[in-house]
N, C-alpha and C positions, 0 to 999 in steps of 0.2 A: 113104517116107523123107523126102522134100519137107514132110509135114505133119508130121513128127515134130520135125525142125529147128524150122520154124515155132516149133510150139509151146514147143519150149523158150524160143527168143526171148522170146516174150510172157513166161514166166512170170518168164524174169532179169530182163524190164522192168519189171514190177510187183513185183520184188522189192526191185530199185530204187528204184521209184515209192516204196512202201510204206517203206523205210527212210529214204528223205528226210520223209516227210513225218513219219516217228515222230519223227527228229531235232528238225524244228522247232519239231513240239508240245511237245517236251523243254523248248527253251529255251535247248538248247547251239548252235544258228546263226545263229535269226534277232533275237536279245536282243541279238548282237554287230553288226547294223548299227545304224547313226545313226539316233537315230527323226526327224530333221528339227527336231525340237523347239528353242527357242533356250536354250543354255546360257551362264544365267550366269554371270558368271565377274571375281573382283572383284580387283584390281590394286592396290599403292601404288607410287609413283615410285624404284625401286631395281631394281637391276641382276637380280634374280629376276624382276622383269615382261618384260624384253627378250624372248625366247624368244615368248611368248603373243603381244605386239607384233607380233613380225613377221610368225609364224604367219597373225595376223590379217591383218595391211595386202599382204603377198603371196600372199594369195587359198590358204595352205595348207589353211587351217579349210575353206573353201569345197571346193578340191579333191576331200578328202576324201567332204564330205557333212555332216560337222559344222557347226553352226548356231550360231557365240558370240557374243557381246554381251561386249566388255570395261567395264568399270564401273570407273574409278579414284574413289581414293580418298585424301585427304592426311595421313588419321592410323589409325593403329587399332582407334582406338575410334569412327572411323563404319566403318568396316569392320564392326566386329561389331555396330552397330546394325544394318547391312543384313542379317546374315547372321540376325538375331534377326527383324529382318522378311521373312523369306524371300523379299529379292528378289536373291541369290543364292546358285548352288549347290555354287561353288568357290572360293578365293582361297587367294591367298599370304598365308602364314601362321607359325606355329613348335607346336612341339610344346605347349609349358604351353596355347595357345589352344584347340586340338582338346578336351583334357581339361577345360577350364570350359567347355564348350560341352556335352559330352556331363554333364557334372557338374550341368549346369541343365536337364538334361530336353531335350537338342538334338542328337541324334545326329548323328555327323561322324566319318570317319575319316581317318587319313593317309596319301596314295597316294603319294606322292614328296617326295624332299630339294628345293631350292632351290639356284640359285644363291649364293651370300652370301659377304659376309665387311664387318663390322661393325670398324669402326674406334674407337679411344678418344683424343679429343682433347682439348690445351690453348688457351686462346685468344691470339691472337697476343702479347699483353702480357703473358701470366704469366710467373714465374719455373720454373713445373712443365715439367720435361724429362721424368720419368718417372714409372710406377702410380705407387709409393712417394711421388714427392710431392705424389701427389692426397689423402696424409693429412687430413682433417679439412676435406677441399676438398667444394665444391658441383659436382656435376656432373648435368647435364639429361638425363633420358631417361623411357621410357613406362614406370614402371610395369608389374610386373607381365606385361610381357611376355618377349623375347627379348633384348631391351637390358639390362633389371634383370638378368637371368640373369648375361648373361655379364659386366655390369661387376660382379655378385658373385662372381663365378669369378675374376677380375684379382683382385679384393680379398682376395679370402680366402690367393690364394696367397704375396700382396705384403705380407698382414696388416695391412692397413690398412682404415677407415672412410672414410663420406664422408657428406654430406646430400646428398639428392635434390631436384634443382629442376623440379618437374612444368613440360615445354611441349611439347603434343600436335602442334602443328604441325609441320613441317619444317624450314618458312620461317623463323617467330619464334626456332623452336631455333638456327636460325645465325646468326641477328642478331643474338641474345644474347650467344653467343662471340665474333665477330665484334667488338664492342662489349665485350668485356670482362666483360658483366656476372654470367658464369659462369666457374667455374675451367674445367671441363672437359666433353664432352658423348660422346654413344656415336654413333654416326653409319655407315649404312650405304652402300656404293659406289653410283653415281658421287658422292653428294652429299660423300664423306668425302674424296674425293682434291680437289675442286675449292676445298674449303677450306682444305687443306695448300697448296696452290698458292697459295690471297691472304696467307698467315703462320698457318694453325693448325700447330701441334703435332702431330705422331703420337705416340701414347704405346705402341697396343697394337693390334691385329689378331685378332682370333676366329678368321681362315684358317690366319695362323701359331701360335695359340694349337694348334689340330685344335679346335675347339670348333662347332660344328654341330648348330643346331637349328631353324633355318626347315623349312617343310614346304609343301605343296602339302595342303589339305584340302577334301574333297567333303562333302556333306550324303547320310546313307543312302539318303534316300529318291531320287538320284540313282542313287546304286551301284545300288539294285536295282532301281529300275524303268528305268533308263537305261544297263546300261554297255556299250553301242556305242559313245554317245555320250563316255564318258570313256576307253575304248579309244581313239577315234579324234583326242580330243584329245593324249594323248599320240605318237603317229602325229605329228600336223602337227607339236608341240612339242617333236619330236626333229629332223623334217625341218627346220624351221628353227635350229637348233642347225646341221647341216651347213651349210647356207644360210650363217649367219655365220660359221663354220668357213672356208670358200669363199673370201669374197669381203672387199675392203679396207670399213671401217668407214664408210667416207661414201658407201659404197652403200645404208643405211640407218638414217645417224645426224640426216639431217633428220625423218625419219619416226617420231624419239624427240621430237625437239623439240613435237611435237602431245599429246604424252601426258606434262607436266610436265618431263621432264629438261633440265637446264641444257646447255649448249652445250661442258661440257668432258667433253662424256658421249665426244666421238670421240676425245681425247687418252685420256682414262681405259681405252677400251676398245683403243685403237693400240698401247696398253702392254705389254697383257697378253702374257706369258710365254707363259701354257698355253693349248690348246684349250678350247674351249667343251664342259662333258659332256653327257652325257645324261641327263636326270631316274632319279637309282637312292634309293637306299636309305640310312635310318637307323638305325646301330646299334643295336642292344640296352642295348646299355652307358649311350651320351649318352642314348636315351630314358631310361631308370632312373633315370638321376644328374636327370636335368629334369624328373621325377614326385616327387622325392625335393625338392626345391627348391620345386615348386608347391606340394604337400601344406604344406612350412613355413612357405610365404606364407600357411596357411590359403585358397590360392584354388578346393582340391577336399577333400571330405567324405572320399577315401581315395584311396588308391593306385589305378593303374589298369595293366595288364596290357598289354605291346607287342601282345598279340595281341586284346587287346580293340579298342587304336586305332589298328592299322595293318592296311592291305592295299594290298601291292606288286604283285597280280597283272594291275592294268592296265597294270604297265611293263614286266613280265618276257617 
């Protein structure tokens, strides 16, 4: 009776044994740890990088096991020089970019929304109160991006035109305002509130528009050869979401000041109303409508399909 027991033992343990190790040769347990590897990970100076910020500088990323490299960067279009030189493998981003990106032979997809909300300004000495009298006005932003988007969505609904004053910097862009020398600019948080605050103008909001289209974009060859690693970055880049959630603003508004943001980043962020979310998801609908806008640009050869350039299932 003694060796009969035994024996069964053994054969549950190696049946055990034998389905863990089938598991992993699958691919389904051990693909979901961190491969140690460093992940890059590319940033511009707006209130979507905070989250990865802190993640990093309060040893989340560490925690975990993830391995990140933040890379900032002060306009977008050295952002996607970088991402063209593969020397990274995620950044904050918006929908039209994924799609020129995969449109040029650059596989990318979309794993999560952004923080955001995009403001439209006048400069201190203009007569422009509102969209409407940006009529036949000059207003600065990037091309082609997520700014062009939405200051065509303000226009279109306000029926009005404008000329575009290309300034890829941050900096230059609000100097210009600032100094008059543009009617109006597109401008995302903190940088848009601290300018309201020396005499720009608010005109318009993307948040209170619902207009949404920043994203969080990985490079494929990450997704598949890596997704522990973007598993687990999302992990730290929710835990820090609590983190700030938690704790008052100048627990870690100097710790923004090292990574470009201006000093009314902790007014800007003491303001806020609502919680901080959690990285989710972009509709159906805004992506359509922002494939339908890019193709007009001529910036992609055709339409491209939510399900070709998104995947939410590092967040869910």
């Amino acid at each position: 009776m003694k060796k009969t027991i035994t024996l069964l033992m053994l054969i549950t343990l190696l049946s055990v044994l034998f389905g863990c190790s089938k598991e992993m040769n699958s691919g389904t347990s051990i693909d979901l740890l961190p491969s140690g590897e460093v992940l890059n990970i590319g940033i511009l100076p707006a209130e979507a990088s905070i989250p990865i910020i802190i993640a990093k500088e309060k040893g989340f990323f560490e925690e975990i096991g993830v391995n990140v490299s933040i890379k900032t960067f002060t306009s977008p279009n050295d952002r996607n020089i970088a991402v063209q030189a593969k020397e990274i493998d995620g950044t904050i981003g918006d929908v039209m970019t994924a799609a020129v990106f995969v449109d040029r032979g650059i596989p990318m997809k979309i794993t999560s929304d952004i923080r955001e909300d995009f403001k439209i300004l006048s400069s201190p000495n203009s007569s422009v109160r509102t969209i409407k009298a940006l009529d036949g006005k000059t207003v600065s932003l990037v091309p082609n991006f997520i700014l062009e988007y939405i200051m065509d969505t303000f226009a279109k609904e306000n029926d009005i035109t404008y000329d575009i004053v290309e300034i890829p910097s941050f900096a230059a862009r609000a100097e210009a305002l600032m100094s008059d020398q543009i009617d109006g600019v597109v401008f995302t948080e903190p940088q848009a509130g601290m300018l309201v605050t020396n005499g720009a103008h608010l005109l318009g909001s993307s948040k209170t528009a619902g207009i949404k289209g920043g994203a969080f974009i990985f490079t494929e060859d990450v997704l598949l050869g890596r997704p522990g690693d973007v598993k687990a970055f999302y992990e730290s880049y929710n835990e820090a979401i609590d983190y700030m959630n938690e704790v008052e603003v100048s627990a870690y508004s100097e710790i923004l000041a090292n990574y470009q943001f201006p000093e009314s980043i902790n007014d800007y962020l003491s303001n806020q109303e609502e919680v901080f979310q959690y990285a989710g998801h972009i509709s159906v609908e805004q992506f359509d409508d922002i494939m339908e806008w890019t193709k007009e640009k001529e910036q992609i050869s055709r339409l491209y399909s939510f399900e070709e350039l998104t995947d939410f299932s590092y967040i869910d």
